[in-house]
ZAMAR-795909 format. One line per 3 residues: number of its first residue (from 0); their letters; for each residue x, y, z of N, C-alpha, C, O. Coordinates in steps of 0.1 Angstrom, whole numbers, plus 2048, in hexadecimal, padded with zeros to 3 digits. Example, Ala and Ser with C-alpha at 12.3 -4.5 7.8 and 13.67 -1.06 7.14 Angstrom:
<rs>
0) AS) 884/7C7/84E/87B/7D3/84E/884/7DF/84E/88E/7DF/855; 880/7EA/847/889/7F5/847/881/800/84F/886/80B/850
</rs>
This chain:
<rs>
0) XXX) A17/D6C/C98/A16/D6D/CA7/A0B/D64/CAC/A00/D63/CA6; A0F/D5C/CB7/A03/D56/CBC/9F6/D5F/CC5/9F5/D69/CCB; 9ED/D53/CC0/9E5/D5D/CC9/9E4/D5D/CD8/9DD/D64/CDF
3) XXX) 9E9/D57/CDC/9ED/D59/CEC/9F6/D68/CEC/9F7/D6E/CF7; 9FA/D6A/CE6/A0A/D73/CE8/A02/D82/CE7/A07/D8C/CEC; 9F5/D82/CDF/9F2/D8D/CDE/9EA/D94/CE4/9DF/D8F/CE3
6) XXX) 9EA/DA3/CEA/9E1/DA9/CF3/9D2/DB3/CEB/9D2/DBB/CE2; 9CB/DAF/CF0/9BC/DB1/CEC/9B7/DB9/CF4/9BD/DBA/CFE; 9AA/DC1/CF3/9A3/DC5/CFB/995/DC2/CF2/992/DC2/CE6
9) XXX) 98C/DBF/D00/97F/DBD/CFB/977/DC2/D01/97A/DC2/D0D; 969/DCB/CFD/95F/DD2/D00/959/DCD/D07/953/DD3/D10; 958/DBF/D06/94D/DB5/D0F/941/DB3/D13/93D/DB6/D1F
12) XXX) 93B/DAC/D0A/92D/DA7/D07/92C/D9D/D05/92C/D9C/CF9; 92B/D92/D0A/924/D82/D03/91E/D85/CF6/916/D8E/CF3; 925/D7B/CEB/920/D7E/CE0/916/D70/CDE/917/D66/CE6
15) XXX) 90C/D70/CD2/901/D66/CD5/8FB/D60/CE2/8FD/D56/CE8; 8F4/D69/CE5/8EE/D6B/CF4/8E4/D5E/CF5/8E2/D5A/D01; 8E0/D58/CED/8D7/D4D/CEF/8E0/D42/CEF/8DB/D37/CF1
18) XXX) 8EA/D42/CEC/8F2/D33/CEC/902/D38/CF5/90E/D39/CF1; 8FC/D38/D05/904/D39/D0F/910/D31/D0E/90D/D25/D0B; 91E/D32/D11/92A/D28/D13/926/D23/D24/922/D28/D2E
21) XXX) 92B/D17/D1E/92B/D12/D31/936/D16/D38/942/D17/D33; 933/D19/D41/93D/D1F/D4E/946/D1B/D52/94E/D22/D57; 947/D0A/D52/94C/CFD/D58/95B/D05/D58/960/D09/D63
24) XXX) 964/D05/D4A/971/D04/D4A/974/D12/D4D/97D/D17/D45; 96E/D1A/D56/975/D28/D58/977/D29/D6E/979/D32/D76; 973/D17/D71/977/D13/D80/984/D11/D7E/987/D0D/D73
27) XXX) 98D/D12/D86/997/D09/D8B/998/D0C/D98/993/D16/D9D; 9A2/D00/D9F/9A5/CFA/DAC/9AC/D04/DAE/9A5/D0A/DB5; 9B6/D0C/DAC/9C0/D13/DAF/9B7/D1F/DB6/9AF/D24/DAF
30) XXX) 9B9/D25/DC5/9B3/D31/DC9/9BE/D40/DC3/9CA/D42/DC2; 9AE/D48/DBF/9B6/D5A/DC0/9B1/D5D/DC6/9A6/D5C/DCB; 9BE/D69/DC7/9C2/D71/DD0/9B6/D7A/DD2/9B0/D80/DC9
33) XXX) 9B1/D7D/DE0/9A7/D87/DDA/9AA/D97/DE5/9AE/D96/DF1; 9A8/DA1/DE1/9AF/DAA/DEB/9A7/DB8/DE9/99F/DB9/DE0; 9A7/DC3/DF0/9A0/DCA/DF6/9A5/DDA/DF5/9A8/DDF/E00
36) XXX) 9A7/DE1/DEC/9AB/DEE/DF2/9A4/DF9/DF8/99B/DFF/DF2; 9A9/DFA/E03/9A1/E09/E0A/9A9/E16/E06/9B5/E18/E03; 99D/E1F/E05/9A0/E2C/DFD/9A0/E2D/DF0/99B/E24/DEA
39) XXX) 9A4/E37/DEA/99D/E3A/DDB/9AB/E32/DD4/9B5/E33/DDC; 9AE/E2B/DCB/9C0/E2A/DC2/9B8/E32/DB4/9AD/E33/DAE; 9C4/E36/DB2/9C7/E3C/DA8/9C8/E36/D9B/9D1/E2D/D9B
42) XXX) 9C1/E38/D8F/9C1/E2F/D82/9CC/E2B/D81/9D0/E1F/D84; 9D7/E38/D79/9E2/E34/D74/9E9/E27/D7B/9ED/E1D/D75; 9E9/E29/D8B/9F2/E23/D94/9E6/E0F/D93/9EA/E03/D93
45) XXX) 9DA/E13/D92/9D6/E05/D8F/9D8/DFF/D85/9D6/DF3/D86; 9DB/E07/D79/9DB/E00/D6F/9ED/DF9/D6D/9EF/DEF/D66; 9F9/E02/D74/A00/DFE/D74/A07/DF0/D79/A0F/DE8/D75
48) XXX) 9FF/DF2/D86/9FB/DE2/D92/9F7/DD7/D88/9FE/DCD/D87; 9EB/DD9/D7E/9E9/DCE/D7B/9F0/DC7/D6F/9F0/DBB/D6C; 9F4/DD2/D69/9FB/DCF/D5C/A09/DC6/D63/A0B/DBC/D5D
51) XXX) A11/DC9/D6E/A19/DC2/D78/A15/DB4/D7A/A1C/DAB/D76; A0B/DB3/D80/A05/DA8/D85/A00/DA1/D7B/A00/D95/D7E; 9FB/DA4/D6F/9F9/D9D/D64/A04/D95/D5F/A02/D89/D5D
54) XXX) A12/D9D/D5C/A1F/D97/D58/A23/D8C/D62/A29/D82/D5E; A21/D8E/D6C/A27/D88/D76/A1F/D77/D76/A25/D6C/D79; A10/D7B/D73/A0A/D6C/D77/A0E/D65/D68/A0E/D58/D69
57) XXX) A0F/D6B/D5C/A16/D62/D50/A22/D60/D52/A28/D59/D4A; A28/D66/D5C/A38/D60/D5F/A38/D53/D65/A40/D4A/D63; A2B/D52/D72/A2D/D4C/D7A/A2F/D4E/D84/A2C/D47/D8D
60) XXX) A35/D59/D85/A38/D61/D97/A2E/D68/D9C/A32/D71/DA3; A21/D66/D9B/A17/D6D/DA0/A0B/D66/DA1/A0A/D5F/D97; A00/D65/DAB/9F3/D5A/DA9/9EB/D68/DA2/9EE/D74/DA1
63) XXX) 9DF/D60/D9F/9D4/D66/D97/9CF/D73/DA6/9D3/D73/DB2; 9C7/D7C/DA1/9C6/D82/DA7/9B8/D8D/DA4/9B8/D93/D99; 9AA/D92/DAE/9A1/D97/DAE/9A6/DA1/DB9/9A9/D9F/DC5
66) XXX) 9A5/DB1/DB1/9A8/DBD/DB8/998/DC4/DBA/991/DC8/DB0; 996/DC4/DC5/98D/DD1/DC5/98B/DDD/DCD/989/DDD/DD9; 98E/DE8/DC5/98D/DF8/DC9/988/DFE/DC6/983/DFB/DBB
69) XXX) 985/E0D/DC9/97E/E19/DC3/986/E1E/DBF/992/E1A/DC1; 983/E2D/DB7/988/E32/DAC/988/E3E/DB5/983/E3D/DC0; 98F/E4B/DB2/987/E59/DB3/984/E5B/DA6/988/E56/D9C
72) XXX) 977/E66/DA8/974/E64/D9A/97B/E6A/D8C/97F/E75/D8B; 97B/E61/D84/982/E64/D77/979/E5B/D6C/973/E51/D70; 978/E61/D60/974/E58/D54/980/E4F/D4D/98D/E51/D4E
75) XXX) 97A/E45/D46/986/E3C/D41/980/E3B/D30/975/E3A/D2D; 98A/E3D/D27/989/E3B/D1A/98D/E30/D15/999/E2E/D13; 983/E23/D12/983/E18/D0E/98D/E18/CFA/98E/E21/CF3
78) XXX) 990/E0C/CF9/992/E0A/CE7/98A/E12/CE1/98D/E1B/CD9; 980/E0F/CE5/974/E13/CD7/971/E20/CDE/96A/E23/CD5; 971/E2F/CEB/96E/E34/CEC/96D/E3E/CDE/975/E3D/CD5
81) XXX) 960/E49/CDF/963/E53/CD1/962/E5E/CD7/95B/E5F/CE1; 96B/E67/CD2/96D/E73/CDB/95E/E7D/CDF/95A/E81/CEA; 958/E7F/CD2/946/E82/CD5/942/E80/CE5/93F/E8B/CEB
84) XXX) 941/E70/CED/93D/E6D/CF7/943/E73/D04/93D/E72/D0F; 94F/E78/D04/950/E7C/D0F/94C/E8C/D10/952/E96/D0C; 941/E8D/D15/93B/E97/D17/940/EA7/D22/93D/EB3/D22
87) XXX) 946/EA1/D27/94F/EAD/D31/958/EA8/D39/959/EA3/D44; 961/EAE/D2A/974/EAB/D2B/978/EB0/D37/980/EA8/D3C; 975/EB9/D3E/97B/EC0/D4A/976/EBE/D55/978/EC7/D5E
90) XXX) 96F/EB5/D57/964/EAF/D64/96A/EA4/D6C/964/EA3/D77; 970/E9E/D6B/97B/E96/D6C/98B/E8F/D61/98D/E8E/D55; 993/E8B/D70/99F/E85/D63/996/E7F/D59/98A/E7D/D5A
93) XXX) 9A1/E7B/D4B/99B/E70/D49/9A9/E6B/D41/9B3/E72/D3E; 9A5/E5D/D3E/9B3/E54/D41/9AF/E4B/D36/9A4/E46/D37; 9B9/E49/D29/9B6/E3F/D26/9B7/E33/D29/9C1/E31/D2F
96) XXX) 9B0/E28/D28/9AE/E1D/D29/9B2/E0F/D20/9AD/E10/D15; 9B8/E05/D21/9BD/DFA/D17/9B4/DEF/D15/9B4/DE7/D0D; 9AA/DF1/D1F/99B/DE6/D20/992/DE8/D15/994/DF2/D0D
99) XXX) 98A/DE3/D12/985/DE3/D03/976/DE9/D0A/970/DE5/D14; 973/DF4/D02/964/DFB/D04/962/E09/D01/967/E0E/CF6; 959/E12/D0B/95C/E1A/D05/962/E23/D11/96C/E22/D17
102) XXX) 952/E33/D15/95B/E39/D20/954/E32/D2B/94A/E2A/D2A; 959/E35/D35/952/E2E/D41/955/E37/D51/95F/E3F/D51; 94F/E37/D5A/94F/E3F/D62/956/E36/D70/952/E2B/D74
105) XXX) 95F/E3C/D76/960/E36/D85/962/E3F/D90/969/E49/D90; 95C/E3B/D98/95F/E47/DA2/95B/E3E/DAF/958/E32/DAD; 95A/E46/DBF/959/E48/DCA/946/E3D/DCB/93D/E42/DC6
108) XXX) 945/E32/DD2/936/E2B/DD1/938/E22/DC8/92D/E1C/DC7; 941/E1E/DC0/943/E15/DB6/94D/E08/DBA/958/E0A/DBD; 949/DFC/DBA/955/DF4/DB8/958/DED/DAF/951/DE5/DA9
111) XXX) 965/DF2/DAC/96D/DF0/DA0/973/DDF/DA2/979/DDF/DAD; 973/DD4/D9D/979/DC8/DA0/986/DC6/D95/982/DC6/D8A; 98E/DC5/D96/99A/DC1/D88/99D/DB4/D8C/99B/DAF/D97
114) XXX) 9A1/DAE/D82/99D/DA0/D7F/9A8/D9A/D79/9A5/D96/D6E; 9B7/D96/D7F/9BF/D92/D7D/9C2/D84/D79/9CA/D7D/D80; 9B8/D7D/D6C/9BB/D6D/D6F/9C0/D68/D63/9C0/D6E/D58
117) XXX) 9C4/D5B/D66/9CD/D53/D59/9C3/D4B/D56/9BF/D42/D5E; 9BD/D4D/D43/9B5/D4C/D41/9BC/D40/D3A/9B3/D37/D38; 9C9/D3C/D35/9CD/D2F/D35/9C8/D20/D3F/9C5/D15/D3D
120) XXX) 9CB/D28/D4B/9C5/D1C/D54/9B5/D1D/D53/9AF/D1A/D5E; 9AE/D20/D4B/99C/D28/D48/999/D20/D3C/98D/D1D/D3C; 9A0/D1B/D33/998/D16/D28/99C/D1C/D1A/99A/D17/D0F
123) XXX) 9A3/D2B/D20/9A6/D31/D14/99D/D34/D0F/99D/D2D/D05; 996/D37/D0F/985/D3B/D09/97E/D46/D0C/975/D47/D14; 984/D53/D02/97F/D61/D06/96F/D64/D09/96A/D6D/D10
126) XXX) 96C/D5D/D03/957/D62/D00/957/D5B/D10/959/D62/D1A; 955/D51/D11/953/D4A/D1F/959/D54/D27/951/D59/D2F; 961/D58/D28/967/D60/D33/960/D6C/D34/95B/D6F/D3F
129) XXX) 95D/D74/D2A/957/D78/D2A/944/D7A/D32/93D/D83/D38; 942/D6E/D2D/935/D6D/D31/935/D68/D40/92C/D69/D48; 940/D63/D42/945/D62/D51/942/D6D/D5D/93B/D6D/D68
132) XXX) 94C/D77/D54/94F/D86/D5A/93D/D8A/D5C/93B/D91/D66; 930/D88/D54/924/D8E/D56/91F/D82/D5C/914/D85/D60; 921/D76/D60/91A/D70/D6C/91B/D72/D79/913/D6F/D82
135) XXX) 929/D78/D7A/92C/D78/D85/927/D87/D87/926/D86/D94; 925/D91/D84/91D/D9D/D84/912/D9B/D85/90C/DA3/D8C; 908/D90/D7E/8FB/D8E/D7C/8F4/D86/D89/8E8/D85/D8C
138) XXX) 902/D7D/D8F/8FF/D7A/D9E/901/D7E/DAA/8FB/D7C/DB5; 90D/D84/DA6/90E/D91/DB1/900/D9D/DB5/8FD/DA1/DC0; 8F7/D9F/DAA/8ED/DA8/DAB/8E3/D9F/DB4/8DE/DA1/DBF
141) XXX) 8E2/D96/DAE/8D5/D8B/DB3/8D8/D8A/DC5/8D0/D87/DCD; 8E4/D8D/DC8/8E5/D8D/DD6/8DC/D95/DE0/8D8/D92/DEB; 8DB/DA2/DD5/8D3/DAC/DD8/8C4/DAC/DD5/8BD/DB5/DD8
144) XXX) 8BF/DA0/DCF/8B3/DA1/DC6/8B1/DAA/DBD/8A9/DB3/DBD; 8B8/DA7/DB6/8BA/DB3/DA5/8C0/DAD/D9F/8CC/DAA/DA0; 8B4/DA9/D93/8B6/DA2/D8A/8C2/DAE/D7D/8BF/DB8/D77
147) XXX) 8CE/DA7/D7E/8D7/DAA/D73/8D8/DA5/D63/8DC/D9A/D61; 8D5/DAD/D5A/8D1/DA9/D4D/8DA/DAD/D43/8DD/DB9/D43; 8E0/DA1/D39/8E7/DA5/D31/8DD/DA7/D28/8D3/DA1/D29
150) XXX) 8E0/DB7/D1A/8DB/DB9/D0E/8DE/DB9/D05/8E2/DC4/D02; 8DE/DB0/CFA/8E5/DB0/CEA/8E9/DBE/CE9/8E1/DC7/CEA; 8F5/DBD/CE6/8F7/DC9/CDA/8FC/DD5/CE8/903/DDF/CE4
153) XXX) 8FA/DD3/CF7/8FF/DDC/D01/909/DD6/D08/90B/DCB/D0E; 90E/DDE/D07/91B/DD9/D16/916/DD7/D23/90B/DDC/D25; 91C/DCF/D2C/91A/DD5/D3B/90C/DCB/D3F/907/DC3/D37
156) XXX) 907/DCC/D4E/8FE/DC8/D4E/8F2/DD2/D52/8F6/DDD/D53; 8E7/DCF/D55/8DB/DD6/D53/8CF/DD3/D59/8CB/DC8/D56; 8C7/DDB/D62/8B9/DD9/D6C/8B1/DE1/D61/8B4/DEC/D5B
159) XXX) 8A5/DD9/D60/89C/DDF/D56/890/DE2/D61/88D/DDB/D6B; 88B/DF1/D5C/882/DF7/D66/879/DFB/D5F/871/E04/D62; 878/DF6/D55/866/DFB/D51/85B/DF9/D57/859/DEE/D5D
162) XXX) 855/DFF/D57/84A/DFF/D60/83D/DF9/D57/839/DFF/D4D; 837/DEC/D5C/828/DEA/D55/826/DF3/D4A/822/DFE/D4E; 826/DF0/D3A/81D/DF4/D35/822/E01/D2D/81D/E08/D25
165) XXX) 831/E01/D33/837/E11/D35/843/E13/D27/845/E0A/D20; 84A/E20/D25/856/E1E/D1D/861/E13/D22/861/E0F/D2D; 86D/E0B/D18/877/E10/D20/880/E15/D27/887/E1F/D24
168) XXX) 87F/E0E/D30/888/E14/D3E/892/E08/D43/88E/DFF/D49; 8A2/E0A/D3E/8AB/E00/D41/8B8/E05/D43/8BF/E08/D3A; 8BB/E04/D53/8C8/E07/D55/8D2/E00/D57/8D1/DF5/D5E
171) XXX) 8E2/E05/D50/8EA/DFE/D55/8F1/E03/D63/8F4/E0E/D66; 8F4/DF5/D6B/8F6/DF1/D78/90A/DF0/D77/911/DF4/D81; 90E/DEB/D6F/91A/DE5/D6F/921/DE0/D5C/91D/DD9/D53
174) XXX) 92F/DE7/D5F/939/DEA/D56/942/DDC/D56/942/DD8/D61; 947/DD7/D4F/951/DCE/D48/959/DD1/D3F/952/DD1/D35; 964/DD4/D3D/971/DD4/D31/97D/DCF/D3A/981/DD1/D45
177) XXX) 980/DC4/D2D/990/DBD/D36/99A/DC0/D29/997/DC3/D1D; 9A5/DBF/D2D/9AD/DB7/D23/9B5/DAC/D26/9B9/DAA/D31; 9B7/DA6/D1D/9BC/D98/D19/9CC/D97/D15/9D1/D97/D0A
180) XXX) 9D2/D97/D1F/9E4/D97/D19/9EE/D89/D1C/9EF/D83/D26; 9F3/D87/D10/9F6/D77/D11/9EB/D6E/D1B/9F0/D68/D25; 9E1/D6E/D1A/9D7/D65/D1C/9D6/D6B/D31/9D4/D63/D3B
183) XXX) 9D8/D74/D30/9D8/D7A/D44/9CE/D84/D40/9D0/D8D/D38; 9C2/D83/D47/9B6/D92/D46/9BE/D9E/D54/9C5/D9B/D5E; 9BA/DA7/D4F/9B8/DB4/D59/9AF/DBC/D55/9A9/DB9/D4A
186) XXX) 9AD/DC4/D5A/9A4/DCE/D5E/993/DC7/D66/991/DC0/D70; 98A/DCB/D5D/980/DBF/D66/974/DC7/D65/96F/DCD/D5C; 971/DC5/D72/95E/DCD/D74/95F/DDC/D7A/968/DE4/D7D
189) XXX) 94E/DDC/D7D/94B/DE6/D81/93E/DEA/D89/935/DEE/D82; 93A/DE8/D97/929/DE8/D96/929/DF5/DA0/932/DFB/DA7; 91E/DF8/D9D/919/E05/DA1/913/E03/DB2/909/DFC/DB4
192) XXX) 917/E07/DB8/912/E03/DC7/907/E14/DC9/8FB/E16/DC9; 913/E1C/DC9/90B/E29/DD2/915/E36/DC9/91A/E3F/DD0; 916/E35/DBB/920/E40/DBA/91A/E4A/DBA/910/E4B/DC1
195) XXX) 91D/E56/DB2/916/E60/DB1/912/E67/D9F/918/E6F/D99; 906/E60/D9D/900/E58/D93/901/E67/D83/902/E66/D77; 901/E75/D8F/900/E7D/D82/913/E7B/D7B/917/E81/D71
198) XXX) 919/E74/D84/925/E7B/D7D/928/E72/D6F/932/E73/D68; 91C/E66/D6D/91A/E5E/D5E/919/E69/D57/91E/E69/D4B; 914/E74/D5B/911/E7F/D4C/915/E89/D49/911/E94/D46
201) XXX) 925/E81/D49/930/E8D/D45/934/E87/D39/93A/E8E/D30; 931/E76/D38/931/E6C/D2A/927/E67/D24/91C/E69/D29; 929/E60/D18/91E/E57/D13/922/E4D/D19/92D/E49/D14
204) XXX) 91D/E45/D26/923/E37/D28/922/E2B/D20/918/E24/D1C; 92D/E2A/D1E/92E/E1B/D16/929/E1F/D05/927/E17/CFC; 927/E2E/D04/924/E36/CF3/918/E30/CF1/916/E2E/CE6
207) XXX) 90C/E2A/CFC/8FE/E2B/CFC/8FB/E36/D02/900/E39/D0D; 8EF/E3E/CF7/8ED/E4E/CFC/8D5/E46/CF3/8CE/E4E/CEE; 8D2/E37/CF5/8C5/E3A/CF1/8BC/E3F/CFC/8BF/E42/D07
210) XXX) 8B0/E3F/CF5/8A4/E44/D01/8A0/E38/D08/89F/E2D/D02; 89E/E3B/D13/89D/E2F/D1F/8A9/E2A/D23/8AA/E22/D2D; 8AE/E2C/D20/8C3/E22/D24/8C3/E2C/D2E/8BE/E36/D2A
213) XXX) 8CA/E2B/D3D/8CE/E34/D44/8D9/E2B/D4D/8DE/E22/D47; 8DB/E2E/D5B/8E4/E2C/D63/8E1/E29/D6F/8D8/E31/D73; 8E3/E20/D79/8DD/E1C/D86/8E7/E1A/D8C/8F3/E1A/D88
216) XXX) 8E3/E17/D9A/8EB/E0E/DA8/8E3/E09/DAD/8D6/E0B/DAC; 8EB/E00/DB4/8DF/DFE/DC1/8D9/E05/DCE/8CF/E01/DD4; 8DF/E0F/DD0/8D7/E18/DD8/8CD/E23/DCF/8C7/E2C/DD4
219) XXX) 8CF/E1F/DC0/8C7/E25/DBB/8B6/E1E/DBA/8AD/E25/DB8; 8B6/E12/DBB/8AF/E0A/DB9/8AC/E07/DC9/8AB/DFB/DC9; 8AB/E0B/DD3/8A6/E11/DDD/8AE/E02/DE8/8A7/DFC/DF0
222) XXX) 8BB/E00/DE5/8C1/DF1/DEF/8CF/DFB/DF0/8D9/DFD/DE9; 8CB/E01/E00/8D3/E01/E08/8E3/DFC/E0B/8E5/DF8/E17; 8EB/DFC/E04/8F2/DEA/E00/900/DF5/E04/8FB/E01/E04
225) XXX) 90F/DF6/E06/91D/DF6/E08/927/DEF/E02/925/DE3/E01; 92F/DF4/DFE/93A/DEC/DF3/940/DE0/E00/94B/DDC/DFE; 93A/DDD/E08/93F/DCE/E10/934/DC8/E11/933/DBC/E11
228) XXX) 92B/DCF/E11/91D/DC2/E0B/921/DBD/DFF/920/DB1/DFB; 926/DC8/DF8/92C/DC4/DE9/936/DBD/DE4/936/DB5/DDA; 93E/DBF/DEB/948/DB5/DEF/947/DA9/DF1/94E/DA1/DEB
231) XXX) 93E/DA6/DF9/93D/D98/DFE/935/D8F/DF4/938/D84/DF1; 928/D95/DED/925/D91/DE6/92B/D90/DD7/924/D89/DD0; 935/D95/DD1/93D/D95/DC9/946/D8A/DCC/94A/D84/DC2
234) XXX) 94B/D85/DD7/956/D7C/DDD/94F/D6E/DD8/953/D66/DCF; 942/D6B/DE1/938/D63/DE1/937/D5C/DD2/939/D50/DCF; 933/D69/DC8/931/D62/DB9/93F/D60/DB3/941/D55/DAF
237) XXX) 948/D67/DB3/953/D64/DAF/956/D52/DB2/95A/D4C/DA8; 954/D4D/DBD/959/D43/DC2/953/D39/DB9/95A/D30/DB4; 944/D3A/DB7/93B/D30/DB4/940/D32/DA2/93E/D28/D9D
240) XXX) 944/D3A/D99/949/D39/D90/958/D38/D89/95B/D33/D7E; 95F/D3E/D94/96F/D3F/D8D/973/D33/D93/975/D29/D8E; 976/D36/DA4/980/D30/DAB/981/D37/DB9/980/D43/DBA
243) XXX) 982/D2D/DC3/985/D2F/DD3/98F/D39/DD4/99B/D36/DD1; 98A/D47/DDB/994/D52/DE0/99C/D4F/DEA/999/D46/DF2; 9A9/D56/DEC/9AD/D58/DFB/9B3/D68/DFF/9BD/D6C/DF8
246) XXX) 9AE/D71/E09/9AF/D7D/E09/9BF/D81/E07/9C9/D7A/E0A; 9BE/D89/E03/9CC/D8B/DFF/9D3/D9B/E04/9CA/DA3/E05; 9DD/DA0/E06/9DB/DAD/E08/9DA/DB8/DFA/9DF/DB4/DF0
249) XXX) 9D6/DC0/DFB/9D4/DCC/DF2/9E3/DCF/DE8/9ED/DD2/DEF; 9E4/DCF/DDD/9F1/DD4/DD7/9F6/DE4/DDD/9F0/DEE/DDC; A04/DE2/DE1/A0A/DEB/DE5/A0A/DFB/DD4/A0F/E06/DD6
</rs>
């Protein structure tokens, strides 16, 4: 089987963190779609949309496409989740997941981005894409003045809060798991705007449970901020890394 033909999921971390891929071949001229849902969608029914929309853009009958919506809350069971982490089965649905990671939380204060692109017209180049998917999270924060930090060996990205002199103190801000099918990603990100931060501790997020690792937003970190502040700043970096949007409507 080639390796185009075959579907992957990856947990998603830049691997060899000191020797960054260049960004260059993950532009192209071609605009996506970018679009907007109001109100909560429902996993199952998103994950169905994109798996659609995925087939569709390796057909050809479909442009590339950036979905962003909220969740109600439900946990999601990544590849690698271990049953141990999900700490309270009955606190919400929970849904497996085909994205590579582990469990992960989404809910109501969160925007969820899915990430429908033809990584053929990209370079074909998983790791870059990857490290793509955390630049554009790591400049999306900076909009806010918060610095976003990737960590060897952690998923996701991460504001470090130690204090002078003090323990570690480093939370993660924002989730990534895609998969990779005939060379079309879906699924996508995750940043934390204003959710409602205890319902992380129904899991081990991402099956980190050390001392000092915890969980943030940005109204945690005291910035006032709205998933259309969020929005726009998410649009903004997107553009300067993937490719020129054009608003699109919301999948029926």
């Amino acid at each position: 089987m080639r390796h185009a033909t075959q579907t992957r999921a990856y947990p998603l971390q830049s691997p060899r963190l000191n020797h960054p891929p260049a960004l260059a071949g993950l532009k192209t001229a071609t605009p996506v779609q970018w679009a907007v849902s109001s109100g909560y969608v429902g996993y199952e029914e998103a994950v169905s949309t994109m798996e659609a929309r995925a087939a569709a853009i390796r057909a050809g009958d479909a442009p590339e496409l950036v979905w962003l919506l909220e969740h109600p809350p439900l946990y999601t069971a990544g590849t690698g989740a271990k049953p141990g982490d999900l700490l309270a089965p009955d606190r919400f649905p929970v849904f497996k997941a085909s994205r590579g990671g582990q469990y992960t939380y989404h809910g109501p204060g969160q925007r969820v981005a899915y990430v429908m692109l033809d990584l053929e017209q990209r370079g074909k180049d998983i790791r870059r894409f990857v490290f793509g998917l955390e630049e554009w999270i790591i400049e999306t924060l900076a909009a806010f003045n918060v610095r976003g930090e990737r960590r060897e060996g952690r998923v996701g990205v991460w504001v470090d809060r130690t204090a002078p002199g003090g323990q570690l103190r480093e939370d993660k801000i924002a989730a990534i798991g895609v998969r990779i099918r005939r060379w079309v990603s879906f699924h996508g990100i995750s940043i934390n705007v204003e959710p409602e931060l205890s319902h992380f501790t129904g899991i081990t997020p991402c099956g980190i449970d050390e001392a000092g690792l915890g969980v943030t937003s940005l109204v945690d970190l005291g910035l006032p901020a709205t998933l259309d502040d969020m929005d726009a700043a998410l649009k903004s970096a997107f553009e300067e890394i993937f490719s020129n949007v054009q608003d699109a409507a919301a999948p029926a």
